[in-house]
C-alpha atoms as an extended CHARMM CRD file, in Angstrom:
* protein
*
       152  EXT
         1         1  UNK       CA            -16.3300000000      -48.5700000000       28.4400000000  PROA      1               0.0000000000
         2         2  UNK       CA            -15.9790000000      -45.0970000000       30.4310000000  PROA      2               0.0000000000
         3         3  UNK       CA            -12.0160000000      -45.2350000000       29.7720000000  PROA      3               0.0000000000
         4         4  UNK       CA            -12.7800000000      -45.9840000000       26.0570000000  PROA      4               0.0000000000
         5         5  UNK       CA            -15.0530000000      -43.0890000000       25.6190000000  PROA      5               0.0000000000
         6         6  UNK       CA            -12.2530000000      -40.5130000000       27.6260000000  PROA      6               0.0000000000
         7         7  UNK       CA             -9.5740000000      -41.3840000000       25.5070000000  PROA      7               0.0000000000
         8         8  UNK       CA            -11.9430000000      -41.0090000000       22.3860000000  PROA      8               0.0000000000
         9         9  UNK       CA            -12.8140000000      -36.9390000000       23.8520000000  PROA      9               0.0000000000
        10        10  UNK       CA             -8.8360000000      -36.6120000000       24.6600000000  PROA      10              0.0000000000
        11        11  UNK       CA             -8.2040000000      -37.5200000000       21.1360000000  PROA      11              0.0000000000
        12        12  UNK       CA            -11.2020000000      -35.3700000000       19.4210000000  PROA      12              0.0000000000
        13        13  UNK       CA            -10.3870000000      -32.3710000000       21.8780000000  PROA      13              0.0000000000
        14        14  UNK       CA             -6.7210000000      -32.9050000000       20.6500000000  PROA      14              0.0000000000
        15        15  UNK       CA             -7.7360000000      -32.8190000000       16.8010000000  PROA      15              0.0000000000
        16        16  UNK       CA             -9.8810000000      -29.6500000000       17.1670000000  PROA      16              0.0000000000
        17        17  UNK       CA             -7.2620000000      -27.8130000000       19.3590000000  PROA      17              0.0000000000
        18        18  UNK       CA             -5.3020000000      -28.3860000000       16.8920000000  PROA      18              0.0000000000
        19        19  UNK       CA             -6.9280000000      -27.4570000000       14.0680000000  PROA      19              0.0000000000
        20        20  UNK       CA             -8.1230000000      -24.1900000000       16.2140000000  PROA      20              0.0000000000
        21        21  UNK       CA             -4.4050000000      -23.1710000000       17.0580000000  PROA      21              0.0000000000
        22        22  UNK       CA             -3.2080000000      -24.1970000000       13.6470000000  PROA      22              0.0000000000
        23        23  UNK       CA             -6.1040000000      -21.2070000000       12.4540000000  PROA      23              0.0000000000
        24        24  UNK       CA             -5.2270000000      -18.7930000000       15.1910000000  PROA      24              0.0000000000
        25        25  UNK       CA             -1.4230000000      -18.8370000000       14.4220000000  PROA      25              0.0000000000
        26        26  UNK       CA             -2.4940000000      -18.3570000000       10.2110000000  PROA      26              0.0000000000
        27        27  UNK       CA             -4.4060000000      -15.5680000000       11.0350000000  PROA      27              0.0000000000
        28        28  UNK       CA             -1.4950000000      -14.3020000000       12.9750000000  PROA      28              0.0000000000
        29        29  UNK       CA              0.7500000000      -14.3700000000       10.3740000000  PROA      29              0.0000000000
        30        30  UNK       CA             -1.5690000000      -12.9940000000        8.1170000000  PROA      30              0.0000000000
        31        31  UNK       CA             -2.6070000000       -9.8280000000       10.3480000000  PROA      31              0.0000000000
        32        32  UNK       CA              0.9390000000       -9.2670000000       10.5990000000  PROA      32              0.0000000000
        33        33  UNK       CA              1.4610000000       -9.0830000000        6.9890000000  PROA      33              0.0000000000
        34        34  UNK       CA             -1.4350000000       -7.0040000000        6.7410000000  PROA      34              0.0000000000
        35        35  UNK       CA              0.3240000000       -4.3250000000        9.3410000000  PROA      35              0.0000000000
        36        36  UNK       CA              3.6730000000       -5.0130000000        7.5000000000  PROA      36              0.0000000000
        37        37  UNK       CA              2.1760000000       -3.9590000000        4.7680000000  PROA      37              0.0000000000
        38        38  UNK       CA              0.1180000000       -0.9320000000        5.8210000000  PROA      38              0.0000000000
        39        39  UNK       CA              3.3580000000        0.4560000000        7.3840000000  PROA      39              0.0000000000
        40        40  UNK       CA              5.0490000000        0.0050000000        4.3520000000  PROA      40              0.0000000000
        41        41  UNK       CA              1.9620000000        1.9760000000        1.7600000000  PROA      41              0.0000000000
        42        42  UNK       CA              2.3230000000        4.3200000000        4.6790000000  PROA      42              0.0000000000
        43        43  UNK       CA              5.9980000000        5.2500000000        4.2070000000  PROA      43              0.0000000000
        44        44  UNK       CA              6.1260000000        5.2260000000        0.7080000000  PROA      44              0.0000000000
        45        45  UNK       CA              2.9520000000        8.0040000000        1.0600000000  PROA      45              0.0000000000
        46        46  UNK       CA              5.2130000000        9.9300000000        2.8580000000  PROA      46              0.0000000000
        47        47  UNK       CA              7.9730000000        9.8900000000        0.5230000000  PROA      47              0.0000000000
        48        48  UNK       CA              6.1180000000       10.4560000000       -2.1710000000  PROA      48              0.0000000000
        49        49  UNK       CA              3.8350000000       13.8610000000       -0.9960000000  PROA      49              0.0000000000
        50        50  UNK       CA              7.8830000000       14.9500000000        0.6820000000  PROA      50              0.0000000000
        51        51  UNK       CA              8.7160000000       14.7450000000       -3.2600000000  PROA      51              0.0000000000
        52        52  UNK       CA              5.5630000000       16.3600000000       -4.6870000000  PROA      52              0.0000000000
        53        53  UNK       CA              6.6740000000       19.2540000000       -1.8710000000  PROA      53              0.0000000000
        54        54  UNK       CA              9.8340000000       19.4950000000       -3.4180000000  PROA      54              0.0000000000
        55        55  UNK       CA              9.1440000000       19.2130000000       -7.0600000000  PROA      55              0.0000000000
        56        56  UNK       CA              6.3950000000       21.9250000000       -6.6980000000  PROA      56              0.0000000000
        57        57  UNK       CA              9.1190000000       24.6100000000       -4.4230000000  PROA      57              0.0000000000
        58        58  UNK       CA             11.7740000000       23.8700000000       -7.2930000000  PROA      58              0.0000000000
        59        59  UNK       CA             13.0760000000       27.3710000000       -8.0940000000  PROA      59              0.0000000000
        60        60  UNK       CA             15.0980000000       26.0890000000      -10.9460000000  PROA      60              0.0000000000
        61        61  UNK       CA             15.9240000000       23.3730000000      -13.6190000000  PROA      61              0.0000000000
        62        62  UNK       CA             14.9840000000       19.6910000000      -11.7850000000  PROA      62              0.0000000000
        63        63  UNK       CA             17.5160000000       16.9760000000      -13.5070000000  PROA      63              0.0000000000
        64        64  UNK       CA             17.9280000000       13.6920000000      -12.9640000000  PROA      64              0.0000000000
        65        65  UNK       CA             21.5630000000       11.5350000000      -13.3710000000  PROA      65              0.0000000000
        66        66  UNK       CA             21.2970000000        7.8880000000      -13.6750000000  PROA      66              0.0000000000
        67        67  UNK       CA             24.3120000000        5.9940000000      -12.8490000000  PROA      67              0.0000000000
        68        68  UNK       CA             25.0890000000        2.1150000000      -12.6120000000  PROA      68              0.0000000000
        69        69  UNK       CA             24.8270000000        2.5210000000       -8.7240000000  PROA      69              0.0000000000
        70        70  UNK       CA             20.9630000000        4.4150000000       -8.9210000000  PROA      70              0.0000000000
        71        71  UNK       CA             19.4940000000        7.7070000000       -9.7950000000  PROA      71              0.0000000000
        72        72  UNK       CA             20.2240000000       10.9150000000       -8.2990000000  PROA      72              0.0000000000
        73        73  UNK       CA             17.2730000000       13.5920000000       -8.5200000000  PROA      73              0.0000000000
        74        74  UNK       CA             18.5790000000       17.1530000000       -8.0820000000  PROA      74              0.0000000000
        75        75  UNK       CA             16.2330000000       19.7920000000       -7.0550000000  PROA      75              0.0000000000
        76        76  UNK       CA             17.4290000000       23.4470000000       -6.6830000000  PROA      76              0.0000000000
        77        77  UNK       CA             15.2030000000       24.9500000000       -3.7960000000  PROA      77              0.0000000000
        78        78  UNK       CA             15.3320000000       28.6930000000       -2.6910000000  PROA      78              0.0000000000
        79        79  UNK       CA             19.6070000000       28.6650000000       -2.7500000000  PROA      79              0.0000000000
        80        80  UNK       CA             19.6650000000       25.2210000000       -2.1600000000  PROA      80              0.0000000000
        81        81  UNK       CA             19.9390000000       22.0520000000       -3.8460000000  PROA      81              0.0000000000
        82        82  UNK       CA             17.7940000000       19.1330000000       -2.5400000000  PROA      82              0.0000000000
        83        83  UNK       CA             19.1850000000       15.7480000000       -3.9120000000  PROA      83              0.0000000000
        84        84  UNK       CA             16.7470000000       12.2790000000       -3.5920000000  PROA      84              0.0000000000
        85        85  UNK       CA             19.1980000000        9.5270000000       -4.0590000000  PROA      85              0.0000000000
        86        86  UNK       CA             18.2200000000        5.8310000000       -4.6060000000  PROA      86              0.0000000000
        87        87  UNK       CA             20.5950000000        3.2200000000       -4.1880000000  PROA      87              0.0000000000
        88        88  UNK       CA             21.6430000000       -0.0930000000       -3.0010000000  PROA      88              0.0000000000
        89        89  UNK       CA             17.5400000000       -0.2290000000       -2.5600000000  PROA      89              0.0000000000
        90        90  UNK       CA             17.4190000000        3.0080000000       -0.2610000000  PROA      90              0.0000000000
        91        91  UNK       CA             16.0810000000        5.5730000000       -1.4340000000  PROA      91              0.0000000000
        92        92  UNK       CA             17.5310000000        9.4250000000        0.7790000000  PROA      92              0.0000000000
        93        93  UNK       CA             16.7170000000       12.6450000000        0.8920000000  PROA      93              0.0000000000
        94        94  UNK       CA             19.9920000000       14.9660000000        1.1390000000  PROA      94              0.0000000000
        95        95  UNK       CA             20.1390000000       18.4260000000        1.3350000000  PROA      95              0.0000000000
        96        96  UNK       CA             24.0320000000       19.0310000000        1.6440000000  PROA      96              0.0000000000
        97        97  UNK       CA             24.1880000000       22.4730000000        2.3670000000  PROA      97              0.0000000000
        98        98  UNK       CA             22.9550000000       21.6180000000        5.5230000000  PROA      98              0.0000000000
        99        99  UNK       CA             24.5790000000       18.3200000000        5.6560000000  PROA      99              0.0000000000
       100       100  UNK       CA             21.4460000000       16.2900000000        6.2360000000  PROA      100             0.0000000000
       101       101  UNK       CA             20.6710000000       13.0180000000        4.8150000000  PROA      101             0.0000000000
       102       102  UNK       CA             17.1420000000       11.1850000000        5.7150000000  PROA      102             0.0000000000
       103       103  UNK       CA             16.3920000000        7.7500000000        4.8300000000  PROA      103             0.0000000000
       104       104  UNK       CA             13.0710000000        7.5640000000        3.2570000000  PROA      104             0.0000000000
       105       105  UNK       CA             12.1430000000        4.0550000000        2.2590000000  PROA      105             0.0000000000
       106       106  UNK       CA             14.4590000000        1.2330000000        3.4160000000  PROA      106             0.0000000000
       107       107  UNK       CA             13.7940000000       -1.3740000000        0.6960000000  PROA      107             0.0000000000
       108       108  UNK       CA             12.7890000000       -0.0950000000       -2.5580000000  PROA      108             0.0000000000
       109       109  UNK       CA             13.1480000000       -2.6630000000       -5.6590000000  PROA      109             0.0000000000
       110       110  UNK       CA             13.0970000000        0.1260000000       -8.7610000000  PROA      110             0.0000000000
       111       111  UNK       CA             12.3310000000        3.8640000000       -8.5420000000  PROA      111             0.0000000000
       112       112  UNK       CA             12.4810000000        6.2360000000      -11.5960000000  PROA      112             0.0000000000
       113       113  UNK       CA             11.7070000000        9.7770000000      -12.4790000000  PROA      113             0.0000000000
       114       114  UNK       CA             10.9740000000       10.6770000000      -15.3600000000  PROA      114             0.0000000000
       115       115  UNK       CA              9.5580000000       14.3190000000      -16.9300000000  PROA      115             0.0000000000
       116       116  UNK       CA              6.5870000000       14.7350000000      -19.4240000000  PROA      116             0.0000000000
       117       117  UNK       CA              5.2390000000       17.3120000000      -21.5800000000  PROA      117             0.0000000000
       118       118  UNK       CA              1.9440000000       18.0240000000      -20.9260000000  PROA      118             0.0000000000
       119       119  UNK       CA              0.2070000000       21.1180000000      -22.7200000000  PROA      119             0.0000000000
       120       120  UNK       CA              3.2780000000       23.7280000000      -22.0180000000  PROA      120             0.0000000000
       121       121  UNK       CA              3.7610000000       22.2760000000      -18.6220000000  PROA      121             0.0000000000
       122       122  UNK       CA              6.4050000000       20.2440000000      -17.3540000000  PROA      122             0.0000000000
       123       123  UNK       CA              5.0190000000       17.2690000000      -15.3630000000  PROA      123             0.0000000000
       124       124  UNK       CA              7.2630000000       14.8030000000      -12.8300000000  PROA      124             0.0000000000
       125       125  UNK       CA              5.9780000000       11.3930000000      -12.6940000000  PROA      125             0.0000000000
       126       126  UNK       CA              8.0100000000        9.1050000000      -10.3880000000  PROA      126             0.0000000000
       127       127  UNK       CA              7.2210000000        5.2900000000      -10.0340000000  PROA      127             0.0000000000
       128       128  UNK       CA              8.2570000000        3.5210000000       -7.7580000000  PROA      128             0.0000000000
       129       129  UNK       CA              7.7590000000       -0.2310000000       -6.1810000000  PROA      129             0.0000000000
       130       130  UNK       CA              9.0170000000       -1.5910000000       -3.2740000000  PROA      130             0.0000000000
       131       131  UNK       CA             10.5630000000       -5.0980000000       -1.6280000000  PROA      131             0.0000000000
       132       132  UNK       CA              7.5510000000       -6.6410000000        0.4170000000  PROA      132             0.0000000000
       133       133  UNK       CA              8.7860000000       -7.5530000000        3.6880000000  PROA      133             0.0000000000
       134       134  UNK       CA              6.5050000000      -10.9800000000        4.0260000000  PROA      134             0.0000000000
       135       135  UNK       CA              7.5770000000      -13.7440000000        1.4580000000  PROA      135             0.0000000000
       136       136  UNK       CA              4.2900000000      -14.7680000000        0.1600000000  PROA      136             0.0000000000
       137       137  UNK       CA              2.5300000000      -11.5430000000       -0.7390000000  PROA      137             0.0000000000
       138       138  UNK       CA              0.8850000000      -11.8560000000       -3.7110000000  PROA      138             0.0000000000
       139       139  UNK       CA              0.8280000000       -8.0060000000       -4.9490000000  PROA      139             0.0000000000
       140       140  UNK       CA              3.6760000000       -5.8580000000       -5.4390000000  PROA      140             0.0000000000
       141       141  UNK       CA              3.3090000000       -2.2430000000       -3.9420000000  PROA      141             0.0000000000
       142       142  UNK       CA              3.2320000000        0.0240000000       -6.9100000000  PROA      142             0.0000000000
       143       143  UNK       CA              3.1600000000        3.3500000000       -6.6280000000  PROA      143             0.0000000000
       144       144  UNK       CA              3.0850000000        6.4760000000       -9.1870000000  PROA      144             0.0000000000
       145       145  UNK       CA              3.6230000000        9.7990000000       -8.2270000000  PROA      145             0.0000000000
       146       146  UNK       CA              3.0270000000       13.2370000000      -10.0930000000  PROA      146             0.0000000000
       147       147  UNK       CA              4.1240000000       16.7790000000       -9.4360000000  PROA      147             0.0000000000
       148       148  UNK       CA              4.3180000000       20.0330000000      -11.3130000000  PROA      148             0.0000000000
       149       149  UNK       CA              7.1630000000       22.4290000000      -10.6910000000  PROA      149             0.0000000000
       150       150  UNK       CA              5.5080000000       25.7540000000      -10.0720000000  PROA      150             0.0000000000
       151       151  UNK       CA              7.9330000000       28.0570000000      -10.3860000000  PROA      151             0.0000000000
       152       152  UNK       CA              9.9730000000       27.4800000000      -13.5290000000  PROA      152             0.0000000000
């Protein structure tokens, strides 16, 4: 009977370690998402206040080219030009007077910039979303930003 009743607490201790590692390792994976993710609202925070700095320095006319390959921004900056350049899902920031070129958000799914008329002012919106780097997120990180050029 005492053999019986071991091999029936080996195979309930198996079961719950088991179901308690099987836990452990989702939680894992989730956390890591979670920090995945938080890395990735953190970048594209960066990039976005780095283009709110630049759209509000502009010293002249901000344009935008769209081309099959992406969208260049062009931002004239004190004698300079500052160019943000999105394409093959990388999105830059050049200045090429200087011959620097920054990588700002590694996978980016869309970005646009577009201008708007508000009340005499000219307004910047850019929206942009990126690639999630865990399969099975739910969400997709959307962001919008706005800037004013301050010097026209």
């Amino acid at each position: 009977m005492t053999l019986i009743e071991c091999l029936v607490y080996f195979v309930v201790f198996s079961i719950l370690t088991g179901i308690g590692l099987a836990s452990f390792y989702c939680c894992w994976d989730h956390t890591r998402g979670t920090i995945f993710t938080a890395d990735d609202i953190a970048a594209a925070m960066r990039a976005g206040e780095c283009w709110r700095t630049d759209i509000r320095a502009a010293t002249g006319t901000i344009s935008i080219e769209t081309t099959p390959a992406g969208e260049t921004a062009r931002i004239p900056a004190g004698g300079r030009e500052i160019l943000y350049r999105f394409t093959d899902g990388e999105l830059r920031r050049e200045v090429p007077t200087q011959h620097n070129s920054r990588l700002l958000l590694a996978k980016v799914k869309t970005s646009e910039m577009k201008t708007e008329a508000r009340d005499g002012v000219t307004a910047w919106r850019w929206e942009l979303e990126t690639i999630p780097k865990q399969k099975n997120t739910h969400f997709p990180l959307v962001f919008t930003f706005e800037a004013a050029q301050t010097k026209p």
